[in-house]
PDB file of N, CA, C and O in Angstrom:
ATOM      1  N   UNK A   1       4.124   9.861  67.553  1.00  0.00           N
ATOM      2  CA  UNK A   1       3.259  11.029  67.589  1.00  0.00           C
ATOM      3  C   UNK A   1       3.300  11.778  66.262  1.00  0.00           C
ATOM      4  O   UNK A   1       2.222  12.251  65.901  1.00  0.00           O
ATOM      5  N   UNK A   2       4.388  11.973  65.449  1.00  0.00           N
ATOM      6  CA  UNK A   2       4.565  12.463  63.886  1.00  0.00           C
ATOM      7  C   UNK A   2       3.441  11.895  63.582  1.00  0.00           C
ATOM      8  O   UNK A   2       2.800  12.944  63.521  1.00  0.00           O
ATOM      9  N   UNK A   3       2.787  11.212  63.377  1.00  0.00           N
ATOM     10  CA  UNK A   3       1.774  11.099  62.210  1.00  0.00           C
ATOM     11  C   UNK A   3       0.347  11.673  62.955  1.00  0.00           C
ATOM     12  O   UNK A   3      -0.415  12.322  62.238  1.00  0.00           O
ATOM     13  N   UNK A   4       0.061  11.496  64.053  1.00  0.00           N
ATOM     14  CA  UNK A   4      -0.846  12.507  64.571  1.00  0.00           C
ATOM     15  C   UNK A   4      -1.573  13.793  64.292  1.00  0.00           C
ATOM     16  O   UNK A   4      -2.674  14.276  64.023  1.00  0.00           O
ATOM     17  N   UNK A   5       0.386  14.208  64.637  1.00  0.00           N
ATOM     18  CA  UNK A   5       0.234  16.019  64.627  1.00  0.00           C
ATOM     19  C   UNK A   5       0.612  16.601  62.770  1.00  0.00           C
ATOM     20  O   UNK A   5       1.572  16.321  62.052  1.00  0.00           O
ATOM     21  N   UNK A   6      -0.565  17.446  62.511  1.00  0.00           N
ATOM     22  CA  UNK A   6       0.207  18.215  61.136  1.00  0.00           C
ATOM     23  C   UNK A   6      -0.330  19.293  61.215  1.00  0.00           C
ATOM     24  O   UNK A   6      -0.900  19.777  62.192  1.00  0.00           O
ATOM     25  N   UNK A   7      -0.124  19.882  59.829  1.00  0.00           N
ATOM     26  CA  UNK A   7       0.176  21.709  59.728  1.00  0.00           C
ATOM     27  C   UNK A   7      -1.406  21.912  60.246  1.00  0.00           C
ATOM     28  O   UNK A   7      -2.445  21.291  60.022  1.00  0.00           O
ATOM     29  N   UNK A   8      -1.046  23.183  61.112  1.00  0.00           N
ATOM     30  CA  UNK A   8      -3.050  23.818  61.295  1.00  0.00           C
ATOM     31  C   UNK A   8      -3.022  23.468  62.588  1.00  0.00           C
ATOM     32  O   UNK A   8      -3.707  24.268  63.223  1.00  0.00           O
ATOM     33  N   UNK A   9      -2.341  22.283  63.573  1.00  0.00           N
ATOM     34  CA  UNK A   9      -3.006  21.833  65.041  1.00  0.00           C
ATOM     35  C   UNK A   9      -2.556  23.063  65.791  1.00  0.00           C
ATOM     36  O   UNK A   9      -1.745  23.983  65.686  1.00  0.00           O
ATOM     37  N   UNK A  10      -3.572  22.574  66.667  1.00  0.00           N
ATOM     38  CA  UNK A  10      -2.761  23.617  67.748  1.00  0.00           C
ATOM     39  C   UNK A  10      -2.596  23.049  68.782  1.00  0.00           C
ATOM     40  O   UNK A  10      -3.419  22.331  69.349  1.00  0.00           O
ATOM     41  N   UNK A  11      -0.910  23.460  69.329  1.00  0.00           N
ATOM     42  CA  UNK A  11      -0.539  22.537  70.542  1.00  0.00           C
ATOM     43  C   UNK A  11       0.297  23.471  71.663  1.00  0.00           C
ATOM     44  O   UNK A  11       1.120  24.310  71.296  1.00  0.00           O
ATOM     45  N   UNK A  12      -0.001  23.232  73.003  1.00  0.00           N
ATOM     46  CA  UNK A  12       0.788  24.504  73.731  1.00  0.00           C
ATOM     47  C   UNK A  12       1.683  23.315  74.478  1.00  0.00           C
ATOM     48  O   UNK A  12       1.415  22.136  74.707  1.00  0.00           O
ATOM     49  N   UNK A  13       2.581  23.930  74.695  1.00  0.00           N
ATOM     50  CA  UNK A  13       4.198  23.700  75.045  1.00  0.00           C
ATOM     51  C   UNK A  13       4.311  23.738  76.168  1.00  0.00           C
ATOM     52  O   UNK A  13       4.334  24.843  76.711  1.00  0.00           O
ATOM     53  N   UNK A  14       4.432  22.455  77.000  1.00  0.00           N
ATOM     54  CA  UNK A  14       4.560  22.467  78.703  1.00  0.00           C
ATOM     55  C   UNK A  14       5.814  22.904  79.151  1.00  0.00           C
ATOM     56  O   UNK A  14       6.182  23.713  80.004  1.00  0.00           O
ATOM     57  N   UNK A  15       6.492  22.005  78.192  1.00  0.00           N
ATOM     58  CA  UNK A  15       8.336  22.431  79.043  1.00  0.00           C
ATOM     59  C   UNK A  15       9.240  22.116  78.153  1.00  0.00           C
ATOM     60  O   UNK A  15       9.636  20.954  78.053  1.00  0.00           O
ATOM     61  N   UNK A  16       9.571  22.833  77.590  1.00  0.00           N
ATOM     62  CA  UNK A  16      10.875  22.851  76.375  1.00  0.00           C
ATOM     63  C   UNK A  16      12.093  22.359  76.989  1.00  0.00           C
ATOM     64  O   UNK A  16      12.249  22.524  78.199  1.00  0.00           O
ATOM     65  N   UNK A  17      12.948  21.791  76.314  1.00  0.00           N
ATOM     66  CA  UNK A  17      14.358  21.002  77.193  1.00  0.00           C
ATOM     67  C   UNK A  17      15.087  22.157  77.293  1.00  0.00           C
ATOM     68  O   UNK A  17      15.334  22.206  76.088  1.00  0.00           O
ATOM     69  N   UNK A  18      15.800  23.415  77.859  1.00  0.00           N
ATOM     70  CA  UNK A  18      16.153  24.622  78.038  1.00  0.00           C
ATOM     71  C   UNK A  18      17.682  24.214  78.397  1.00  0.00           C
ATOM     72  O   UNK A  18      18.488  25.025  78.854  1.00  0.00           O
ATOM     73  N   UNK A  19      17.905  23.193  78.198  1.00  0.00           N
ATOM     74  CA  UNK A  19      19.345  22.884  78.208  1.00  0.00           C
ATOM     75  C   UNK A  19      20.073  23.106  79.922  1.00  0.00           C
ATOM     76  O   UNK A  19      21.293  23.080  80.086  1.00  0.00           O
ATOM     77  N   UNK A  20      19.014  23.333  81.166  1.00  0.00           N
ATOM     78  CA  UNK A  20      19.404  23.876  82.393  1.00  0.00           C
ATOM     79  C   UNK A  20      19.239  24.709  82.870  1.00  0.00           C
ATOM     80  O   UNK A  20      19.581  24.881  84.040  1.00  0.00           O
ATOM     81  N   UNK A  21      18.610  25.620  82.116  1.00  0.00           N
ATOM     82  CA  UNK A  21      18.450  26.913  82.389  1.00  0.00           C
ATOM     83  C   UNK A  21      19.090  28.090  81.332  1.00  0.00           C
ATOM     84  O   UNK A  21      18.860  29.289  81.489  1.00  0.00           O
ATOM     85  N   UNK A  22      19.914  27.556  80.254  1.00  0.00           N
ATOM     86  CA  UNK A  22      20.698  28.280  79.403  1.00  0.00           C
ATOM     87  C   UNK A  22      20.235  28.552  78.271  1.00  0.00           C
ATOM     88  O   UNK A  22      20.925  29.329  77.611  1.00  0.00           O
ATOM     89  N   UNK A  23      19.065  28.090  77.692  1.00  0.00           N
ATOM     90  CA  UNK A  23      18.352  28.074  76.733  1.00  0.00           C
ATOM     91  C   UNK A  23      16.997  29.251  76.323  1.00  0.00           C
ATOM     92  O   UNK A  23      16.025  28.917  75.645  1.00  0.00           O
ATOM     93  N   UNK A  24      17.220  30.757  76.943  1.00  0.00           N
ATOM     94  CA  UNK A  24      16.149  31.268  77.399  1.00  0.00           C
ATOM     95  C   UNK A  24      15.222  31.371  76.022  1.00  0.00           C
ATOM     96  O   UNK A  24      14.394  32.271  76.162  1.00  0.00           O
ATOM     97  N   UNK A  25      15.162  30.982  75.265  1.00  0.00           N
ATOM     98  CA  UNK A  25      14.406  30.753  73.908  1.00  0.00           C
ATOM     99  C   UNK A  25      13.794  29.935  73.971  1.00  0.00           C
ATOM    100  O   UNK A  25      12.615  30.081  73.651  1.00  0.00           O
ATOM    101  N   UNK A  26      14.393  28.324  74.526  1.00  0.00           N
ATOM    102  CA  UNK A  26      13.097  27.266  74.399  1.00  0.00           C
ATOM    103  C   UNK A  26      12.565  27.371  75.761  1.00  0.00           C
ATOM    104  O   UNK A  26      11.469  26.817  75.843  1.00  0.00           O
ATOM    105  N   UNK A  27      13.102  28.064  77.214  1.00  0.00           N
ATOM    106  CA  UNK A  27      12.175  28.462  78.441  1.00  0.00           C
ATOM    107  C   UNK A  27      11.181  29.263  78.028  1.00  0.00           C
ATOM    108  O   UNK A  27      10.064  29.078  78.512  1.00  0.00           O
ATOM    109  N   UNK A  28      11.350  30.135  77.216  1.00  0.00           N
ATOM    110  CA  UNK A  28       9.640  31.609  76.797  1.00  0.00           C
ATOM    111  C   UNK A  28       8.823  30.408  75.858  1.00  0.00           C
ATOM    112  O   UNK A  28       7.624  30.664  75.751  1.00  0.00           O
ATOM    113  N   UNK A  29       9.067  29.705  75.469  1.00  0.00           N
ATOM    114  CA  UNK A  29       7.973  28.715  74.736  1.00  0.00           C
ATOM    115  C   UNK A  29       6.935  28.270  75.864  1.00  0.00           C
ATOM    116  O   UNK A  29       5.719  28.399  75.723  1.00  0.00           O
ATOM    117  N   UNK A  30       7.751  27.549  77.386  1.00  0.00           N
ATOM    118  CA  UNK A  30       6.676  27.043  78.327  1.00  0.00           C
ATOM    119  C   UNK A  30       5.563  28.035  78.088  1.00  0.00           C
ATOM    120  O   UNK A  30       5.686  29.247  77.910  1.00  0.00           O
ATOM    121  N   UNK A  31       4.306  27.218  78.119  1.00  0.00           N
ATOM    122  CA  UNK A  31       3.225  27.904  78.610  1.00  0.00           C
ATOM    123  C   UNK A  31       2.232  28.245  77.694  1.00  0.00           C
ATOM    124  O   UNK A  31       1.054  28.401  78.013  1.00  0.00           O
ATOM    125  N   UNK A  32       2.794  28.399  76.254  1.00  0.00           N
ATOM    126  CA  UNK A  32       2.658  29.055  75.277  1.00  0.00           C
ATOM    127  C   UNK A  32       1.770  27.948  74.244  1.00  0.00           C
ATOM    128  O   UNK A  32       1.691  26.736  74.444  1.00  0.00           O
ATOM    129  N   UNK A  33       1.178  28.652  73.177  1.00  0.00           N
ATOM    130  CA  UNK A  33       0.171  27.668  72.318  1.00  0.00           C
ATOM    131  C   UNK A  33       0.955  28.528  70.978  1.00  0.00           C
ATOM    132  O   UNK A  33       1.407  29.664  70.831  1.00  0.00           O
ATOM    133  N   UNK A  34       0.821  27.183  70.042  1.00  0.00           N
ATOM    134  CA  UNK A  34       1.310  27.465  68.691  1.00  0.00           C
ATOM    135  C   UNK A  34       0.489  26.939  68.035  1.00  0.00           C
ATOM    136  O   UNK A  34      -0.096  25.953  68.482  1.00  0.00           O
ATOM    137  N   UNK A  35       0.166  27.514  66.608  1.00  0.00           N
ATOM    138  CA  UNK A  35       0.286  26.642  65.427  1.00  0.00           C
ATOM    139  C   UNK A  35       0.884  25.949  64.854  1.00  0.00           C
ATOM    140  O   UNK A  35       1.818  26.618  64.412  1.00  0.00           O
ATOM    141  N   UNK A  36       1.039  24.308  64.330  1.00  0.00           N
ATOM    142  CA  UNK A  36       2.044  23.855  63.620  1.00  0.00           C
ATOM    143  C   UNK A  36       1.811  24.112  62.257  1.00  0.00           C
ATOM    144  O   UNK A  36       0.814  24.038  61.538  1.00  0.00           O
ATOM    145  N   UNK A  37       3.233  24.502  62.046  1.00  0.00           N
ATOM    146  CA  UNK A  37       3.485  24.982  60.075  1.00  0.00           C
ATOM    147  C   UNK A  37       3.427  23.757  59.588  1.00  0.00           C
ATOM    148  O   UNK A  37       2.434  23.402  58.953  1.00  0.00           O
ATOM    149  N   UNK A  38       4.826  22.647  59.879  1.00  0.00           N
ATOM    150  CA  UNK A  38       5.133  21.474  59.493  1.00  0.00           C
ATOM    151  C   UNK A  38       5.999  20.870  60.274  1.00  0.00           C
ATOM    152  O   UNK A  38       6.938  21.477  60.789  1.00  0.00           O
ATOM    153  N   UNK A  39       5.755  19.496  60.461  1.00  0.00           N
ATOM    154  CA  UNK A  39       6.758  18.446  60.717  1.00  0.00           C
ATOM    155  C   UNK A  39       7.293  17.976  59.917  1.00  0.00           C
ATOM    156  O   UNK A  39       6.800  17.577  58.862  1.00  0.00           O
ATOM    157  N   UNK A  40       8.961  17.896  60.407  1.00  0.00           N
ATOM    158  CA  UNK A  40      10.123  17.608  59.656  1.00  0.00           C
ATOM    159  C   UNK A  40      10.479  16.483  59.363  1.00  0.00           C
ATOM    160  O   UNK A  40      10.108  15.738  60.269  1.00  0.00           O
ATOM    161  N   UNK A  41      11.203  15.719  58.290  1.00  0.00           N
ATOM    162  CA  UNK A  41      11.578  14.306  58.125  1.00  0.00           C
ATOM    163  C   UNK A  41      12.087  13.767  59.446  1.00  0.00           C
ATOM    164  O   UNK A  41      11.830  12.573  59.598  1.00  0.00           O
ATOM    165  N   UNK A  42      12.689  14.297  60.357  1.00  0.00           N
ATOM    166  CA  UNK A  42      13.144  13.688  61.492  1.00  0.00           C
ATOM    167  C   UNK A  42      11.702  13.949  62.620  1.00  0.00           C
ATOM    168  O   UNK A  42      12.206  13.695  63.715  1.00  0.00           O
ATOM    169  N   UNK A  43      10.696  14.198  62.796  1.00  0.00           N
ATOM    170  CA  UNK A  43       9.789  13.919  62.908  1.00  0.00           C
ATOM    171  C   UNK A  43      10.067  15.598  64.045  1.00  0.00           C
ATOM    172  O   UNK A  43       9.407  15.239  65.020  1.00  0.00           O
ATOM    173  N   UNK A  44      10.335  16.323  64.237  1.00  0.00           N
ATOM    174  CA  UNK A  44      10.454  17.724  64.658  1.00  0.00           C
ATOM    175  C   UNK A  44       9.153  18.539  64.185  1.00  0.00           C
ATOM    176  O   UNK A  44       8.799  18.695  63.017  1.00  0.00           O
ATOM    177  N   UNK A  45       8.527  19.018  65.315  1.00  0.00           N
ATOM    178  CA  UNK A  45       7.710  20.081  64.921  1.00  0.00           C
ATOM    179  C   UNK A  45       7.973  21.097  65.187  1.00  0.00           C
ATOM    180  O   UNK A  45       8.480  21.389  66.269  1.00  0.00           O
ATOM    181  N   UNK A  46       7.589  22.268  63.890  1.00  0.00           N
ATOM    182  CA  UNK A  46       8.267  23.548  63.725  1.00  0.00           C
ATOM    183  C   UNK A  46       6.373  24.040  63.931  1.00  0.00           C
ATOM    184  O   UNK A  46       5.294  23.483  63.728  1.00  0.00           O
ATOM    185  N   UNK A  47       6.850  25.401  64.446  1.00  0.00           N
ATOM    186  CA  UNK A  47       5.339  26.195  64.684  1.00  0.00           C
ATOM    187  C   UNK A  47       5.268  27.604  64.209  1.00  0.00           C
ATOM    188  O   UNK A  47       6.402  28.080  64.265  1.00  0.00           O
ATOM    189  N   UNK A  48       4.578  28.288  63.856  1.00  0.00           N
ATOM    190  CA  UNK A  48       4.652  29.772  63.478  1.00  0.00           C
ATOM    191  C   UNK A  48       4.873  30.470  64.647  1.00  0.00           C
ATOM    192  O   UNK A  48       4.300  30.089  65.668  1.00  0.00           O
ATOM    193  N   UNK A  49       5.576  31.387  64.673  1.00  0.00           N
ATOM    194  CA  UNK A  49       6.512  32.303  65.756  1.00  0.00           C
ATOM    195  C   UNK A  49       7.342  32.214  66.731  1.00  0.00           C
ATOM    196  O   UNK A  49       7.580  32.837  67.766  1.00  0.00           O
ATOM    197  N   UNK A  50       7.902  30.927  65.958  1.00  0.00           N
ATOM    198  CA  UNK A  50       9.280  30.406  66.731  1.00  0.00           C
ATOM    199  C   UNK A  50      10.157  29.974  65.937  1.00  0.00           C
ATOM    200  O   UNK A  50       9.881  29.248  64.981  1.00  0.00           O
ATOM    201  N   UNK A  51      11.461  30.407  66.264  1.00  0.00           N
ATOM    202  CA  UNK A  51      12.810  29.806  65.613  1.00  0.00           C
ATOM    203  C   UNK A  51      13.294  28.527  65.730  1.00  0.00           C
ATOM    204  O   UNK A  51      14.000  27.970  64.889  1.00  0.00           O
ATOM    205  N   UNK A  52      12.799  27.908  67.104  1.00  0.00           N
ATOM    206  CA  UNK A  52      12.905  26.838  67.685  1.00  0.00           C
ATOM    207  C   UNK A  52      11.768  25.254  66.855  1.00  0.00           C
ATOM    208  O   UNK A  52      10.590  25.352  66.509  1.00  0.00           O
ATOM    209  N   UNK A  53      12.567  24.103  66.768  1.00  0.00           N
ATOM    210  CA  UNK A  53      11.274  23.216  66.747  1.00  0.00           C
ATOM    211  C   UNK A  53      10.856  22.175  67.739  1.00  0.00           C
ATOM    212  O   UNK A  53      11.902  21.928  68.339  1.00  0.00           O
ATOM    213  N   UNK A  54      10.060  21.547  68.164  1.00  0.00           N
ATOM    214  CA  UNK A  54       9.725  20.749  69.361  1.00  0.00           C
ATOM    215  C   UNK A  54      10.154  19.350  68.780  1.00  0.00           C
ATOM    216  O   UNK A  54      10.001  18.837  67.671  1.00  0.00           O
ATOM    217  N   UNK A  55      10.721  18.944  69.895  1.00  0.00           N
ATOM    218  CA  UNK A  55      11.439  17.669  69.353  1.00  0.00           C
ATOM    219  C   UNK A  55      10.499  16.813  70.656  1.00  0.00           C
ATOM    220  O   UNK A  55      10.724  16.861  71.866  1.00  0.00           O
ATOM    221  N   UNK A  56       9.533  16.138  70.021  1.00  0.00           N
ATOM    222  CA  UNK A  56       8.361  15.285  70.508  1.00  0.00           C
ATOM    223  C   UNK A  56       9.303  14.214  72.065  1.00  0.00           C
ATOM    224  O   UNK A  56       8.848  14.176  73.208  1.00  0.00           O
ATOM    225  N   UNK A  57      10.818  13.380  71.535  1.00  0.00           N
ATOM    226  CA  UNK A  57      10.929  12.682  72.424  1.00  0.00           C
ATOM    227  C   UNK A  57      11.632  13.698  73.880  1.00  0.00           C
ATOM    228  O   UNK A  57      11.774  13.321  75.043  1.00  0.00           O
ATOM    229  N   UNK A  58      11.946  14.974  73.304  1.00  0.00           N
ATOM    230  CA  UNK A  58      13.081  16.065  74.766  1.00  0.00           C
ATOM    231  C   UNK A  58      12.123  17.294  75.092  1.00  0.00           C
ATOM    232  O   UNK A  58      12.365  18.162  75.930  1.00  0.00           O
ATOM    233  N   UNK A  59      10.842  17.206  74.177  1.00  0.00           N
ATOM    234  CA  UNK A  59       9.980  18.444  75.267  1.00  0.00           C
ATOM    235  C   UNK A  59       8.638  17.930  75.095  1.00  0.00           C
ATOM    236  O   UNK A  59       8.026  17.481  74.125  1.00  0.00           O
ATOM    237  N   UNK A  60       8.363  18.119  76.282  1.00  0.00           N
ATOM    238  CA  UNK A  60       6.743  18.062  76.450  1.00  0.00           C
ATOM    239  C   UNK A  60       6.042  19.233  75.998  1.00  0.00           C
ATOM    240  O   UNK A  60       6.489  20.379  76.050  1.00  0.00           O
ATOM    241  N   UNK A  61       4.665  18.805  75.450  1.00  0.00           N
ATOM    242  CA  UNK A  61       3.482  19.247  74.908  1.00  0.00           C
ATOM    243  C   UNK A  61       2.284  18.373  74.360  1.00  0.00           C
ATOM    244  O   UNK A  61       2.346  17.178  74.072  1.00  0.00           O
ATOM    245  N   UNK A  62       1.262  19.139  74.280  1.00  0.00           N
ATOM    246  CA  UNK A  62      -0.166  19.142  74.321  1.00  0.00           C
ATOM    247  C   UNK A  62      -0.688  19.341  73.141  1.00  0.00           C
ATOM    248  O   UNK A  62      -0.251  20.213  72.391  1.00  0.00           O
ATOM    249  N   UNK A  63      -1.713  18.539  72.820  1.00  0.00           N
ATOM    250  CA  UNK A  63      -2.498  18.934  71.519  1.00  0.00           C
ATOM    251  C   UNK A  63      -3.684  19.260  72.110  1.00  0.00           C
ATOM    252  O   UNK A  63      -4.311  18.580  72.922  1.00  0.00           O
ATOM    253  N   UNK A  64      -4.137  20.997  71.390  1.00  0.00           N
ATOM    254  CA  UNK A  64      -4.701  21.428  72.037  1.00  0.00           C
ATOM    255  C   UNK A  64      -6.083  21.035  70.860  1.00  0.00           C
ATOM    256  O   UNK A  64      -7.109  20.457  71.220  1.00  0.00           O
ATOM    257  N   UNK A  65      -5.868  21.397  69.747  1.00  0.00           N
ATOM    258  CA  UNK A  65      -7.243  21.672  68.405  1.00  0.00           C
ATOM    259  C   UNK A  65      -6.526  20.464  67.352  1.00  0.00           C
ATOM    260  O   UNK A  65      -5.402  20.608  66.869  1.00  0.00           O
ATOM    261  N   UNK A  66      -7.267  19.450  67.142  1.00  0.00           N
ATOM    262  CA  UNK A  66      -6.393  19.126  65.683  1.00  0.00           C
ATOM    263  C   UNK A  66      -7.465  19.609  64.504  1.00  0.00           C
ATOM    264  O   UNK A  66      -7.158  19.515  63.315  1.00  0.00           O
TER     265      UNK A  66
END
């Protein structure tokens, strides 16, 4: 999916891996639509207004605009 997605898409975030419930940072992502800034050499997408990045094979999401 890295070569797909780049900076500008927009993709909303079904279910972040929240580690069980302990993760309440990547749980407030569910639901939510981002911009991607950039994907990382390890193929991680980082988005504007999150600290967090989506790691394509441990959370689900959607491409919403490429």
């Amino acid at each position: 999916m890295k070569s797909t997605i780049k900076q500008g898409d927009i993709i909303r975030v079904i279910k972040m891996d929240d580690a069980n419930g302990k993760d309440w940072a990547a749980a407030k992502m569910n639901g939510q639509t981002y911009m991607v800034e950039f994907v990382d050499d390890a193929g991680q997408i980082h988005v504007y207004g999150s600290g967090l990045a989506i790691i394509p094979e441990a959370d689900e999401f959607e491409i919403v605009e490429q």
